[in-house]
C-alpha positions as a Markdown table, in Angstrom:
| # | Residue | x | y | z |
|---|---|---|---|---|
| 1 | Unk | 60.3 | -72.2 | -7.9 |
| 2 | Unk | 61.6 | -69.5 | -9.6 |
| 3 | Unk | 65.8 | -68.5 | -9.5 |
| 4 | Unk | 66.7 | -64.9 | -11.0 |
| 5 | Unk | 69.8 | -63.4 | -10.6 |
| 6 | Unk | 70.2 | -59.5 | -10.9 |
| 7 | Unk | 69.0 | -58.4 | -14.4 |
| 8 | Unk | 70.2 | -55.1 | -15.9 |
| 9 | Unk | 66.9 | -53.2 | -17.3 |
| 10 | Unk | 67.1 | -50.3 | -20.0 |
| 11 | Unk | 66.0 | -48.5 | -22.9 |
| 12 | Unk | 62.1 | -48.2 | -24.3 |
| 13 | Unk | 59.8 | -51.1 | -24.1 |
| 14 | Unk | 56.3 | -51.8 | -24.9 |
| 15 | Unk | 55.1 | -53.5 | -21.6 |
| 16 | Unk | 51.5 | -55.1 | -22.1 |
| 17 | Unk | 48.4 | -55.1 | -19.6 |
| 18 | Unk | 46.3 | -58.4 | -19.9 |
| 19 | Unk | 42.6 | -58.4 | -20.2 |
| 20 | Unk | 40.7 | -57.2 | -17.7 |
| 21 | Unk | 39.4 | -59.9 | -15.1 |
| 22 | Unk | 36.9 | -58.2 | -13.5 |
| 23 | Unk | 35.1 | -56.6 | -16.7 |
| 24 | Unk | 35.3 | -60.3 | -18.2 |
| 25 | Unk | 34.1 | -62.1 | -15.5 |
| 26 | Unk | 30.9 | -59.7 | -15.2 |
| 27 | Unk | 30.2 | -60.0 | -19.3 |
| 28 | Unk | 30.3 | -64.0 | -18.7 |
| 29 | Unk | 28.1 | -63.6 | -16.2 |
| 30 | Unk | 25.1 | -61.4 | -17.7 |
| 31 | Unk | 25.9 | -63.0 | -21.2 |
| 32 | Unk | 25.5 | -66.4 | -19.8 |
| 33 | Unk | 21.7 | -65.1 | -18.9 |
| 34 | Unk | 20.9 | -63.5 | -22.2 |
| 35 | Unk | 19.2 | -64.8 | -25.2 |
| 36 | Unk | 21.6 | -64.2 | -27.8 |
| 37 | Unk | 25.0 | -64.7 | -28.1 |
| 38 | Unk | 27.8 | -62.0 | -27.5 |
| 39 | Unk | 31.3 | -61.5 | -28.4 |
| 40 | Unk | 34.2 | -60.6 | -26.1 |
| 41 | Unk | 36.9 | -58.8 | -28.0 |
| 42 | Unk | 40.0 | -57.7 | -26.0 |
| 43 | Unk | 44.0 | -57.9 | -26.5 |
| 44 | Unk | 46.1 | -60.4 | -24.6 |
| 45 | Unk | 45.5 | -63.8 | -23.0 |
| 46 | Unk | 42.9 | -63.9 | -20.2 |
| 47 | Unk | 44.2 | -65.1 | -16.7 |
| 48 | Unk | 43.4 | -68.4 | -15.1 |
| 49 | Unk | 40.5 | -66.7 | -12.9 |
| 50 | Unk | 39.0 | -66.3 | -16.0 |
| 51 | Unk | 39.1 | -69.6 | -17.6 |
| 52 | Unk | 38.3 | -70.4 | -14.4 |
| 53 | Unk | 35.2 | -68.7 | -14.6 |
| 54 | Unk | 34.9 | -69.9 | -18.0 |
| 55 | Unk | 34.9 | -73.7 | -16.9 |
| 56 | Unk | 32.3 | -73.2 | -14.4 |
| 57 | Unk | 29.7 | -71.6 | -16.6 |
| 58 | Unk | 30.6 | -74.3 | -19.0 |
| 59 | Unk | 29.1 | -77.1 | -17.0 |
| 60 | Unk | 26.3 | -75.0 | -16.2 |
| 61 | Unk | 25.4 | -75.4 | -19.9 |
| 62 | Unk | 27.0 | -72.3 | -21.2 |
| 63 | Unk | 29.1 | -72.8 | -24.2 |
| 64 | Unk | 32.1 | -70.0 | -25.2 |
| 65 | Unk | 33.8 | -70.5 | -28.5 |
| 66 | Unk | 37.5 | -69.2 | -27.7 |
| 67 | Unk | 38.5 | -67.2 | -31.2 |
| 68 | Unk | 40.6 | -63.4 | -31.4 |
| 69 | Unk | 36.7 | -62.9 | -29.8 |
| 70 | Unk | 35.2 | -65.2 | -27.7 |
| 71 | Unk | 31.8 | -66.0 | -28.1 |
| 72 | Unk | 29.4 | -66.3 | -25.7 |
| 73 | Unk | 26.1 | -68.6 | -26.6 |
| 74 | Unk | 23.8 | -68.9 | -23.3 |
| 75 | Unk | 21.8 | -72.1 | -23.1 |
| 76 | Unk | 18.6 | -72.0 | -24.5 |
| 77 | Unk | 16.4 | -73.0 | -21.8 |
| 78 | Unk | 18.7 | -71.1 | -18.7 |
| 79 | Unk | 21.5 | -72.4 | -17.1 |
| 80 | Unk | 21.1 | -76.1 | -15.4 |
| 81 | Unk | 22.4 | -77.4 | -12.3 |
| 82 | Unk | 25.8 | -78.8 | -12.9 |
| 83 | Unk | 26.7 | -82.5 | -12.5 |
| 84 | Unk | 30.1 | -82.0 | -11.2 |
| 85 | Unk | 31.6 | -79.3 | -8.7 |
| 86 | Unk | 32.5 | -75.7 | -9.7 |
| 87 | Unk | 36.0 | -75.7 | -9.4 |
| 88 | Unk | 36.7 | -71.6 | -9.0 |
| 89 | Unk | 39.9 | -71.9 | -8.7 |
| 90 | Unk | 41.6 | -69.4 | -6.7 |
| 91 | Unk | 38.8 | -66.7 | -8.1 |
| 92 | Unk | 37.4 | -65.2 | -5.0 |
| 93 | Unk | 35.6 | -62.9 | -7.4 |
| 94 | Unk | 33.9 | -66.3 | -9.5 |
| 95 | Unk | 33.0 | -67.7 | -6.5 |
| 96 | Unk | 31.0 | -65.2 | -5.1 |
| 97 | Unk | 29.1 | -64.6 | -8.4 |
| 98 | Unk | 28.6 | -68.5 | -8.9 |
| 99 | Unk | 27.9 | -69.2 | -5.2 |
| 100 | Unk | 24.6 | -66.3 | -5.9 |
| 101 | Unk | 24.1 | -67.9 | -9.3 |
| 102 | Unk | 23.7 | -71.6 | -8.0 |
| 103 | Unk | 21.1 | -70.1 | -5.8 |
| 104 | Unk | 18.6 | -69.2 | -8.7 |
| 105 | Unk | 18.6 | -72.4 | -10.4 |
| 106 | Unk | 17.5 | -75.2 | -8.2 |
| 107 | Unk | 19.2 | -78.2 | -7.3 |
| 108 | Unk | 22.2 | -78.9 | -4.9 |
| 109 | Unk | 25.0 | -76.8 | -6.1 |
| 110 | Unk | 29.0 | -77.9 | -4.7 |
| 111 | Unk | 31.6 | -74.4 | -4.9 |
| 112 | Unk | 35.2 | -75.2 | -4.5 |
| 113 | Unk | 38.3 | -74.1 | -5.7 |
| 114 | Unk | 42.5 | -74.0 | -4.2 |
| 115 | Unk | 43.8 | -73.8 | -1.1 |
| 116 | Unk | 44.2 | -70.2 | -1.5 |
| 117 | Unk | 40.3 | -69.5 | -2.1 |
| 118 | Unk | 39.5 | -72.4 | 0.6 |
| 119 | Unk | 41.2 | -70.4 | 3.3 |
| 120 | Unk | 38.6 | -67.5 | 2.5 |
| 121 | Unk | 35.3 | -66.7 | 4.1 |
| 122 | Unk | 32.2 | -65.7 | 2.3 |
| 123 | Unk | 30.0 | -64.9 | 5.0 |
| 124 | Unk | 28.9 | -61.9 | 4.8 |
| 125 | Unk | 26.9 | -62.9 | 1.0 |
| 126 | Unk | 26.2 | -66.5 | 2.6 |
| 127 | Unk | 24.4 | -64.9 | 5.7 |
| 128 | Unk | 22.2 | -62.8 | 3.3 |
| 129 | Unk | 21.3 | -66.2 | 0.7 |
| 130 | Unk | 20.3 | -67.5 | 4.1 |
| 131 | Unk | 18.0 | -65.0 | 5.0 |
| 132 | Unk | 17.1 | -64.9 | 1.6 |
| 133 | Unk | 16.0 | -69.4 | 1.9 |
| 134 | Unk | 18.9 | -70.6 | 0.5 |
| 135 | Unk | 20.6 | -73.9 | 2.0 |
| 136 | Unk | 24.8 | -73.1 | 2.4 |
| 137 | Unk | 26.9 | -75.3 | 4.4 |
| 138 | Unk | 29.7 | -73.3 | 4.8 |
| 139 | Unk | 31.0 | -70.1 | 4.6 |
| 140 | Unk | 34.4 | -71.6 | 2.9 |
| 141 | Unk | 34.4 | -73.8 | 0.1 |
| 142 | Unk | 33.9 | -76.3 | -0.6 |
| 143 | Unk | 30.4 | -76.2 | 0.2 |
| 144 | Unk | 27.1 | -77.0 | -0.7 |
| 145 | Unk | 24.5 | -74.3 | -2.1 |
| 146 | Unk | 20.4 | -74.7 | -2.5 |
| 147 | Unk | 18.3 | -72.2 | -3.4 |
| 148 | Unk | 15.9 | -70.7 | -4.5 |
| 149 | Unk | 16.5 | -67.4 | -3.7 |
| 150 | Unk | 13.1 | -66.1 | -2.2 |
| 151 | Unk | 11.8 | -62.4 | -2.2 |
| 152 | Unk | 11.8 | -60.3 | 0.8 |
| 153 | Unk | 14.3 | -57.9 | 2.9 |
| 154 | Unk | 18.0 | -58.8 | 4.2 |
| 155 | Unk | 20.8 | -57.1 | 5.1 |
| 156 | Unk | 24.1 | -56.8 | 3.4 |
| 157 | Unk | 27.6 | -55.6 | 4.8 |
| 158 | Unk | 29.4 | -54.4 | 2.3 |
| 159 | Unk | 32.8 | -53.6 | 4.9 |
| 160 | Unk | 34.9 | -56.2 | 4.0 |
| 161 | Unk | 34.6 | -56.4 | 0.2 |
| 162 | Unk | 32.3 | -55.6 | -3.1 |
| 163 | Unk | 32.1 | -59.2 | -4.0 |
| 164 | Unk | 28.5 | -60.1 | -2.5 |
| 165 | Unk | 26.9 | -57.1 | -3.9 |
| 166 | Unk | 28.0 | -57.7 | -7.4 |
| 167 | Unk | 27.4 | -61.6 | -6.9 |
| 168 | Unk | 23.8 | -60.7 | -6.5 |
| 169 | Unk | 23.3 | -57.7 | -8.9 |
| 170 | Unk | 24.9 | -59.5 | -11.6 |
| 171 | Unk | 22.1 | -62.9 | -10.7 |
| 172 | Unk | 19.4 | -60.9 | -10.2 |
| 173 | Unk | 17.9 | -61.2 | -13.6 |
| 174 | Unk | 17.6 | -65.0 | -12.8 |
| 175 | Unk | 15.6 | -64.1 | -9.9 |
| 176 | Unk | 12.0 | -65.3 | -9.3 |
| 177 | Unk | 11.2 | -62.2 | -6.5 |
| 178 | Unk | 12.3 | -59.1 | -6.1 |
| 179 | Unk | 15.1 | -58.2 | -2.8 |
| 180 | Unk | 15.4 | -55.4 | -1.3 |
| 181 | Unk | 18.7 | -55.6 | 0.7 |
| 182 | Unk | 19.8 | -52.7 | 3.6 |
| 183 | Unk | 23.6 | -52.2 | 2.9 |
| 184 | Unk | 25.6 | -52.1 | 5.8 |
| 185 | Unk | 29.0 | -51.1 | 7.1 |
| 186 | Unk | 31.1 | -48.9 | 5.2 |
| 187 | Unk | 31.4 | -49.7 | 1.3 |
| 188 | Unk | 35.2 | -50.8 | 0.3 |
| 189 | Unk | 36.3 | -51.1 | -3.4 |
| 190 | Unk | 33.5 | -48.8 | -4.5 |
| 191 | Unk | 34.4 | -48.6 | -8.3 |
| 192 | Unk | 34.1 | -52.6 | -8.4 |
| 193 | Unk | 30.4 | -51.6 | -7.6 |
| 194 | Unk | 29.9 | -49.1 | -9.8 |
| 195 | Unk | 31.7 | -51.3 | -12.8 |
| 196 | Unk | 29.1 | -53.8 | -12.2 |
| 197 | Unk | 26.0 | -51.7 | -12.2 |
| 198 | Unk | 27.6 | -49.7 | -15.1 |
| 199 | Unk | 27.4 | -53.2 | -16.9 |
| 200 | Unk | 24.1 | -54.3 | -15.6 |
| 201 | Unk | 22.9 | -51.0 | -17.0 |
| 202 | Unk | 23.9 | -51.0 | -20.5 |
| 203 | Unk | 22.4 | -54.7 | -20.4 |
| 204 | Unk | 18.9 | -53.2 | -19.4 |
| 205 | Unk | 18.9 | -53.5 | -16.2 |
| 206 | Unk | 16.6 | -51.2 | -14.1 |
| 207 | Unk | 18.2 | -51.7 | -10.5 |
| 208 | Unk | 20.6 | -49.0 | -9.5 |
| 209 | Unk | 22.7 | -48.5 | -6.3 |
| 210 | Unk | 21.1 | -46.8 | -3.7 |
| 211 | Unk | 20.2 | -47.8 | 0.2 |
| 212 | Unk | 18.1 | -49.7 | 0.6 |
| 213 | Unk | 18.7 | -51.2 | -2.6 |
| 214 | Unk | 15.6 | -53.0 | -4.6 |
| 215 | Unk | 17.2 | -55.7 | -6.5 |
| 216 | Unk | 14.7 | -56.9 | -9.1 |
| 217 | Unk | 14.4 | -59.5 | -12.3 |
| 218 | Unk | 15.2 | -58.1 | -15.7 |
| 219 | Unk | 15.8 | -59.6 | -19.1 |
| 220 | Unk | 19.3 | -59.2 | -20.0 |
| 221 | Unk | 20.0 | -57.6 | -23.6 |
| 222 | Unk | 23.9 | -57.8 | -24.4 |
| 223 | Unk | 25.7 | -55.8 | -26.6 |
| 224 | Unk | 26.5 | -58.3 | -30.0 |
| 225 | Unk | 30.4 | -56.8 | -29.4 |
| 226 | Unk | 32.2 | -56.0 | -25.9 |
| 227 | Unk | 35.4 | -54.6 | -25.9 |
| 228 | Unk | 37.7 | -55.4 | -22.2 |
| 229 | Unk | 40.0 | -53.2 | -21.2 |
| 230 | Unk | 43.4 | -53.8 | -20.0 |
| 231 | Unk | 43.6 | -54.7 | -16.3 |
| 232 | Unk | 44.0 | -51.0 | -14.9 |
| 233 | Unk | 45.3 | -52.9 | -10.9 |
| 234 | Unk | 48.5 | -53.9 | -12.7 |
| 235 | Unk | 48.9 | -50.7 | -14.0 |
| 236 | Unk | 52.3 | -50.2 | -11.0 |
| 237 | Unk | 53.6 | -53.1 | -12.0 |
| 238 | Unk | 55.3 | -51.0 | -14.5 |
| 239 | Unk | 55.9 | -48.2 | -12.4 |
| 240 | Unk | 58.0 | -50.0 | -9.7 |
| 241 | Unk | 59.8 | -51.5 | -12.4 |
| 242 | Unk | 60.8 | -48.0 | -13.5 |
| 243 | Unk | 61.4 | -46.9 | -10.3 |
| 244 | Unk | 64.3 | -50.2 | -9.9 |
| 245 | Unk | 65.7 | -49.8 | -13.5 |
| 246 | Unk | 66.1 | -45.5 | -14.2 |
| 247 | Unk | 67.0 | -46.4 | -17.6 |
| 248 | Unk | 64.4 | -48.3 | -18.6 |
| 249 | Unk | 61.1 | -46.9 | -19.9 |
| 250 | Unk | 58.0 | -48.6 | -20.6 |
| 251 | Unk | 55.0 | -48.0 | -22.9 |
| 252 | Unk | 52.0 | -49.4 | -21.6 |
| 253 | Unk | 48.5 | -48.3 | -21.4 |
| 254 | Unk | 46.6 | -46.8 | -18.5 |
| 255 | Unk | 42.9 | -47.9 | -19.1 |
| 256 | Unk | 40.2 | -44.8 | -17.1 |
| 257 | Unk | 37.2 | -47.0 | -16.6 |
| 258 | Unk | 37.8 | -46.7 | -12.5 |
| 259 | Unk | 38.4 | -42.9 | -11.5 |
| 260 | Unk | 38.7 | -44.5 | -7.6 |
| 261 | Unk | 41.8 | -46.6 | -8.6 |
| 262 | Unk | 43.6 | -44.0 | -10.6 |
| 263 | Unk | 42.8 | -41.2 | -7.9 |
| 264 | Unk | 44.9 | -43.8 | -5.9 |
| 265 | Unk | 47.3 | -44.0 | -8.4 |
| 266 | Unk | 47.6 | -40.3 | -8.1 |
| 267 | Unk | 47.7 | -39.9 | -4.6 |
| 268 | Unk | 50.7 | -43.2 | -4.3 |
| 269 | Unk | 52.8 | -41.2 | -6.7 |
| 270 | Unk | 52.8 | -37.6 | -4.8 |
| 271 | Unk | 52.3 | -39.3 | -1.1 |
| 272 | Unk | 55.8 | -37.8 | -0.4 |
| 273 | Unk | 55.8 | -39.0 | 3.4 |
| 274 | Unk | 52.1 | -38.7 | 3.8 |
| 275 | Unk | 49.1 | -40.5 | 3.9 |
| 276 | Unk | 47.3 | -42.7 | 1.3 |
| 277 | Unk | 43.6 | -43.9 | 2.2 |
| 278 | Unk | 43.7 | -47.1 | -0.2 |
| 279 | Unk | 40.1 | -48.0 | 0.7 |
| 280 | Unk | 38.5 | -48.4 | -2.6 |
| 281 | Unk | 42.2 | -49.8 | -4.3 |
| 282 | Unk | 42.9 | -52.8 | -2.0 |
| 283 | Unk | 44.6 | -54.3 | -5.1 |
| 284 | Unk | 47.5 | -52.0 | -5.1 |
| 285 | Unk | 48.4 | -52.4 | -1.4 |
| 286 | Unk | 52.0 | -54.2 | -2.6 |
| 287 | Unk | 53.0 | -52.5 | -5.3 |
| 288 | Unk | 52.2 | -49.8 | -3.6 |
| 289 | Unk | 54.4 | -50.4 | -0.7 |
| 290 | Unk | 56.8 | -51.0 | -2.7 |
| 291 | Unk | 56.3 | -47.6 | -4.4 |
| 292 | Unk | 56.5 | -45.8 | -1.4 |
| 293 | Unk | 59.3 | -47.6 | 0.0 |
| 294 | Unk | 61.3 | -46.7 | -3.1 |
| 295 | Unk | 60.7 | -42.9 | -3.2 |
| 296 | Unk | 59.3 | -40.5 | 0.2 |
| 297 | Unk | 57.4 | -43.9 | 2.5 |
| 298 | Unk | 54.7 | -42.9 | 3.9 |
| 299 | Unk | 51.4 | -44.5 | 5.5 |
| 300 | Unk | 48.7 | -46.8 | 3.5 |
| 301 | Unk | 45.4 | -46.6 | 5.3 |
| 302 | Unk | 41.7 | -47.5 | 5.2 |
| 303 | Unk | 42.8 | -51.6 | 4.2 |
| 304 | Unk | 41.5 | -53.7 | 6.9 |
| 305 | Unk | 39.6 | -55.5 | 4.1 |
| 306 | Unk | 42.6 | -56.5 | 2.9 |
| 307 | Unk | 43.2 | -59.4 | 5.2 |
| 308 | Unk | 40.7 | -61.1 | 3.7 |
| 309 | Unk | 42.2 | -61.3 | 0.3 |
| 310 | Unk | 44.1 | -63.8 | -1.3 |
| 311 | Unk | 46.2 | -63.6 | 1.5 |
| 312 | Unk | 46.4 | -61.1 | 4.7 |
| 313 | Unk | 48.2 | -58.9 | 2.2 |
| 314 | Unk | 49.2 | -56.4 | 5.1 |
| 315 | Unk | 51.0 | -58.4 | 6.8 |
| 316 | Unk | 52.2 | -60.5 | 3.7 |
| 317 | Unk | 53.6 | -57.2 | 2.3 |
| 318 | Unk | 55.0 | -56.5 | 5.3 |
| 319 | Unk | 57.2 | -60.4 | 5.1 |
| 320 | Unk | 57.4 | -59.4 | 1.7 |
| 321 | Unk | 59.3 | -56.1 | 1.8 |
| 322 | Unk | 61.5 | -57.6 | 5.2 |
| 323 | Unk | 62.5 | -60.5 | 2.9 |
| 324 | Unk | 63.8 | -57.9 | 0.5 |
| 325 | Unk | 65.7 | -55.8 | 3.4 |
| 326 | Unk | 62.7 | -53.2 | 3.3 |
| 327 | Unk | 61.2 | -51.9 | 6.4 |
| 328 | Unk | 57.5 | -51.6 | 7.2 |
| 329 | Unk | 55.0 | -51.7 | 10.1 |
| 330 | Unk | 51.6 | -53.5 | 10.2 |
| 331 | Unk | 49.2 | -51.0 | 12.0 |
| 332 | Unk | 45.6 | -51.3 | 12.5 |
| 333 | Unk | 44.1 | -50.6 | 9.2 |
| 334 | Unk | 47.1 | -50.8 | 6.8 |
| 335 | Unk | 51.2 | -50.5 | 7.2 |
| 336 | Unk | 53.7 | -47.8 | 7.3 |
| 337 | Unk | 56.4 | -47.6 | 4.9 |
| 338 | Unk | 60.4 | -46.2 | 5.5 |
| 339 | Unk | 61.1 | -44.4 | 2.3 |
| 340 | Unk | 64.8 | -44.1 | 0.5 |
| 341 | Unk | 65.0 | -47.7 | 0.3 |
| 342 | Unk | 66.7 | -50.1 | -1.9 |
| 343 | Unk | 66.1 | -53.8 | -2.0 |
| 344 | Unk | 69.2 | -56.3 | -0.8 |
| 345 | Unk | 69.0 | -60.0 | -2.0 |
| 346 | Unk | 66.7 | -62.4 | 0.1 |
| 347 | Unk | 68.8 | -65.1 | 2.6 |
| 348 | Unk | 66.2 | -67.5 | 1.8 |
| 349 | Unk | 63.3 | -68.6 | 0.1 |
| 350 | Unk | 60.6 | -66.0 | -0.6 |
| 351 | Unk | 57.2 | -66.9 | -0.1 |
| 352 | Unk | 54.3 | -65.8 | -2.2 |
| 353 | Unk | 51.3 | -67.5 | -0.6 |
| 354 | Unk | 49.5 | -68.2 | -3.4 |
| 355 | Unk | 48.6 | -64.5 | -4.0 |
| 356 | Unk | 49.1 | -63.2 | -7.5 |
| 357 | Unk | 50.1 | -59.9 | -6.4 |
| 358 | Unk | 52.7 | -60.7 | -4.0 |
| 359 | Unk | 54.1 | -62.9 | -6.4 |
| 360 | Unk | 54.4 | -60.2 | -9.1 |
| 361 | Unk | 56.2 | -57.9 | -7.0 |
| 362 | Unk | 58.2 | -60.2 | -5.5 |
| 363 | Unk | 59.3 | -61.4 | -8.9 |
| 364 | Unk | 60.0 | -57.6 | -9.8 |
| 365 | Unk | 62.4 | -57.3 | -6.7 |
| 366 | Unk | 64.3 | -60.3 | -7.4 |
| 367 | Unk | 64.8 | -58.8 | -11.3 |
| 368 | Unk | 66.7 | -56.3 | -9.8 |
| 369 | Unk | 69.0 | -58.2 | -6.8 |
| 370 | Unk | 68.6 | -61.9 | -7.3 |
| 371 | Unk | 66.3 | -64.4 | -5.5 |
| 372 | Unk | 64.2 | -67.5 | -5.8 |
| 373 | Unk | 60.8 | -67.3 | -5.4 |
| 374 | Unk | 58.4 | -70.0 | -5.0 |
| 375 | Unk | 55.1 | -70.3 | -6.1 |
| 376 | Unk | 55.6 | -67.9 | -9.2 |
| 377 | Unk | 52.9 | -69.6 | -11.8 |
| 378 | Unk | 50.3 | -68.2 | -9.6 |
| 379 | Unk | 50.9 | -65.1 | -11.4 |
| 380 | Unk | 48.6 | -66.8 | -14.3 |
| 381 | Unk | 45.5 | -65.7 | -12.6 |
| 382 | Unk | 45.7 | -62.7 | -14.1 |
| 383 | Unk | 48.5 | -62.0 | -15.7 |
| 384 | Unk | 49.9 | -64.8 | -18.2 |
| 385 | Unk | 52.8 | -64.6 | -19.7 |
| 386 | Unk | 54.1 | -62.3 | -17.1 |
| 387 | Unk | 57.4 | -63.5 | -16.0 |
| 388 | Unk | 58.2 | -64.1 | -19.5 |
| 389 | Unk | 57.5 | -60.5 | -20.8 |
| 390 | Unk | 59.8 | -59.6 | -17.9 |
| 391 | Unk | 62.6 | -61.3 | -18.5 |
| 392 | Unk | 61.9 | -60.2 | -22.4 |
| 393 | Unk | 62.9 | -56.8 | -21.6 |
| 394 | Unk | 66.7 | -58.5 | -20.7 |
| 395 | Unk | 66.9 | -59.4 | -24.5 |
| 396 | Unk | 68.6 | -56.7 | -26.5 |
């Protein structure tokens, strides 16, 4: 648990992005397939989803030399069927991708990871590997996966989250068939999509989103350098600190590679009372609450998805802001905010639910008013070092 008492924030400071998760865990991926070895050169420390990520691909025969660039060395003769579990950790994102890349190796494949990820479903890419031959016992981990993936048509609902299509574009040039998968329901997190066939792309890879999508094997060709980006989704971490603190001012980057997310970004900071459809930014659901609750309020919409993610981070926002003294509504497909509000010090406890981004935020509020928070390494998935650079900005 975490105890902070009221903190008083101000002048100019540099405040620093980690890697980016999501670009990393994608070059692992297609590096870990290539025949040469490629170097990931980025600023920061990776999060735990990372190293989680990291781990897996290790026992899968995969070996990553950790330097200022890490180096990724694919196994000569493919990746191998681990001896051992994958142990994702609370990566949702790793799972997904390792659960599809179990499938085109052989051999009886066990995905697990915390309590967090184990309280999450993966049904909707499970159901397709299933059409698709494979052998899944569950649709939480842990479970048990057995491919091979064989060719043909499935469907693929891509309502609740981006996950499953990356998961397979990203293993498709392990594939022994070509799939042609009909995409279903309506798309959510749309730039996670694009970043991944963006990736696949400049790796050679022919297939490119479109419906029905034709999914086929391809010999990946990796840059020898990638440069990451900072993580652009914790980007308003640094705006609601502002917003708390109006002395303090902070330098930090804004990365561009997702036009979706800084659209939303955009549309957060002039919602002024109105609406903000935060379908294809999920991510930013707390801060953003936050945000809003801070300045005009207003309504986030288009997040049903969002239920589904490290925690039901509607309604976990919704506890998170009322243990702050901040009033919000759940509603069908997101929350309304109150705007003009200030946080008061929680009563009690404040619960983060294992979810990185509550966590965060939470931590920001109680900076400000004083609180104890529990859970607060989970911030590490993403963002290490985080509470420490916070309470850095104390130091004169």
């Amino acid at each position: 648990m975490l105890s902070l008492e009221p903190m008083s924030l101000a002048g100019q400071h540099e405040w620093l992005l980690p890697p980016s998760k999501s670009h990393m865990i994608r070059w692992l991926t297609l590096a870990s397939q290539g025949n040469s070895e490629c170097g990931l050169q980025f600023e920061g420390e990776p999060g735990k989803d990372v190293e989680s990520m990291v781990g897996c691909l290790e026992k899968m025969g995969v070996e990553v030399v950790r330097g200022e660039i890490w180096v990724v060395c694919p196994p000569e003769n493919g990746l191998k069927s681990p001896d051992v579990a994958l142990n994702c950790g609370n990566s949702g994102t790793a799972a997904r991708i390792l659960t599809a890349l179990s499938a085109t190796i052989g051999g009886e494949v066990k995905i697990d990871g915390d309590e967090s990820l184990r309280s999450r479903s993966s049904e909707s890419l499970n159901n397709t590997l299933r059409e698709l031959g494979c052998e899944i016992s569950s649709d939480r981990v842990p479970y048990t996966v057995k491919g091979p993936i064989k060719g043909g048509e499935t469907s693929l609902d891509l309502g609740s989250s981006s996950q499953p299509l990356t998961a397979l574009a990203l293993s498709s040039p392990s594939f022994s068939e070509s799939v042609i998968l009909n995409l279903q329901g309506q798309p959510v997190s749309r730039g996670y999509s694009q970043l991944t066939f963006d990736i696949t792309s400049i790796c050679g890879s022919p297939n490119i989103i479109s419906n029905p999508l034709s999914l086929n094997s391809w010999e990946v060709q990796t840059p020898n350098i990638v440069n990451i980006p900072p993580e652009l989704s914790l980007f308003p971490m640094a705006i609601i600190l502002e917003l708390l603190y109006e002395d303090l001012a902070l330098r930090t980057s804004l990365p561009t590679y997702d036009p979706l997310v800084l659209i939303a970004i955009d549309e957060i900071d002039r919602a002024n009372g109105g609406q903000v459809d935060l379908r294809d930014a999920s991510d930013l659901v707390t801060p953003a609450a936050v945000w809003m609750a801070l300045t005009n309020g207003g309504e986030i919409t288009g997040i049903p998805h969002a239920r589904g993610k490290e925690s039901n981070r509607i309604s976990r926002t919704v506890e998170l802001l009322s243990s702050f003294g901040m009033v919000s509504e759940e509603t069908e497909d997101g929350l309304k905010i109150l705007g003009g509000q200030r946080p008061t010090r929680p009563d009690s406890v404040v619960e983060t639910h294992m979810d990185h981004r509550l966590a965060m935020v939470a931590i920001i509020l109680a900076s400000k008013v004083g609180g104890d928070i529990l859970n607060p390494e989970i911030c590490e998935v993403t963002h290490p070092g985080f509470v420490e650079q916070l309470i850095s900005l104390s130091q004169p």
